[in-house]
VMD Tcl script that draws the C-alpha trace (Angstrom):
set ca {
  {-10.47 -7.74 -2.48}
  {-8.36 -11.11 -3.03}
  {-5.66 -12.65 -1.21}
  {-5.02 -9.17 0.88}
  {-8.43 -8.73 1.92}
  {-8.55 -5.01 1.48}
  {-10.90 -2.16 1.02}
  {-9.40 -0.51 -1.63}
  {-5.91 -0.49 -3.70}
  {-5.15 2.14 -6.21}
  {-1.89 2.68 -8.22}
  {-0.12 6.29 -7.57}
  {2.29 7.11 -10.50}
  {5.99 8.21 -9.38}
  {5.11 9.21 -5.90}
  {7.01 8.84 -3.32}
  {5.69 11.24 -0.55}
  {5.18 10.46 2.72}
  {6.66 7.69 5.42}
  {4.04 4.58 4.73}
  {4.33 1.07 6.07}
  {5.49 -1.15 3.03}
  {4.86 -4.28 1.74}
  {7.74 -5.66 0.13}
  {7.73 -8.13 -2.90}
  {8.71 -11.34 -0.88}
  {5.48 -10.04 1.59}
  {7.15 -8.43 4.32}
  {5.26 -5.61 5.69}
  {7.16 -2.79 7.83}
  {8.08 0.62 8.51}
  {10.78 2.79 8.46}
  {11.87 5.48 10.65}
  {14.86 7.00 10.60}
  {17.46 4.12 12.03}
  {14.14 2.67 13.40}
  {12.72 -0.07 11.56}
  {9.66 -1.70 12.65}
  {8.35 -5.08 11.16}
  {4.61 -5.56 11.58}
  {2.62 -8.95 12.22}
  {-0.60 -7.44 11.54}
  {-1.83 -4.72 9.11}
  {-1.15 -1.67 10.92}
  {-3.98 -0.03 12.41}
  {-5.04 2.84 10.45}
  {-4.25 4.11 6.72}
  {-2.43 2.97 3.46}
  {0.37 0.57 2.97}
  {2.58 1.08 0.20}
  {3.85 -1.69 -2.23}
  {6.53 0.08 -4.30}
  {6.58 -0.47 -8.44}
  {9.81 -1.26 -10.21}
  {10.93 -2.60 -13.60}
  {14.21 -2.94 -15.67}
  {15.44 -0.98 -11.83}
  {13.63 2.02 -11.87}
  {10.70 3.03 -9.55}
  {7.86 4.28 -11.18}
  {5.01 3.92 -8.81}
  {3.51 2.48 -6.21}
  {0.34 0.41 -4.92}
  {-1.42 2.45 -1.82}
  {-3.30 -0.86 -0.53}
  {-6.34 -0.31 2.64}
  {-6.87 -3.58 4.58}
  {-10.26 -3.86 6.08}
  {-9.89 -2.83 10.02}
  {-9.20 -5.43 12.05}
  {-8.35 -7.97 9.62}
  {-5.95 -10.21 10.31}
  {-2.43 -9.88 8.18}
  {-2.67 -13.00 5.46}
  {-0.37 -15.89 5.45}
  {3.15 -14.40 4.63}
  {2.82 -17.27 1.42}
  {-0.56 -15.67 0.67}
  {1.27 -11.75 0.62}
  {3.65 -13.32 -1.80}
  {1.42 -14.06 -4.26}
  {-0.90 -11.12 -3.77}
  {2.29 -8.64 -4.91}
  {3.26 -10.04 -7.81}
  {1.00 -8.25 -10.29}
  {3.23 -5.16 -8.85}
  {6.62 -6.86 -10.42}
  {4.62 -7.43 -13.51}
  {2.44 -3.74 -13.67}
  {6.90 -2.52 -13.75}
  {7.82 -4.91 -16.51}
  {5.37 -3.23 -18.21}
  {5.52 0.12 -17.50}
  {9.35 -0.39 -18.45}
  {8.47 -2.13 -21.46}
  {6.38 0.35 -22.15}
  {9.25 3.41 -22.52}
  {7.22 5.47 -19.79}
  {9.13 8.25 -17.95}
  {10.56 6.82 -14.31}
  {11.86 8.46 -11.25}
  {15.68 8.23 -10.99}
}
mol new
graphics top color blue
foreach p $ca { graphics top sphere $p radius 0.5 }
foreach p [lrange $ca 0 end-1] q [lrange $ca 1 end] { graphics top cylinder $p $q radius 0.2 }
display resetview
């Protein structure tokens, strides 16, 4: 699928359940744990990544995104441009008046 090269990508509405690696809007991908933070070079190796969904500075959502096993992690330029239909899906969710987690 695209730039990511994944097997699957679907949008979860205000969720935020569960300790996922993330993928950040400049393309950083890591994970937190507790004071622990761990930055990945490669898509971790099993399960979802999350790429979180904000507009106007609320979160309503998020992207749960499945690379293909044992794919490498795309160009950190390539990530960049991948994400940015998140920042726009939040414009206009916000734009939209929809309900948002505070």
């Amino acid at each position: 699928m695209g730039l990511l090269r994944l097997r699957g990508c679907r949008f979860q509405y205000g969720s935020l359940t569960g300790r996922l690696p993330r993928m950040e809007h400049d393309g950083g991908l890591w994970l937190r744990r507790g004071d622990r933070i761990t930055e990945y070079t490669a898509w971790p190796p099993e399960g979802e990544t999350e790429l979180r969904v904000f507009g106007g500075g609320h979160y309503y959502g998020r992207y749960l995104i499945e690379p293909v096993p044992g794919r490498p992690l795309p160009p950190e330029e390539a990530r960049r441009v991948a994400v940015a239909p998140a920042a726009q899906a939040g414009a206009a969710l916000d734009t939209a008046g929809l309900p948002h987690q505070a």
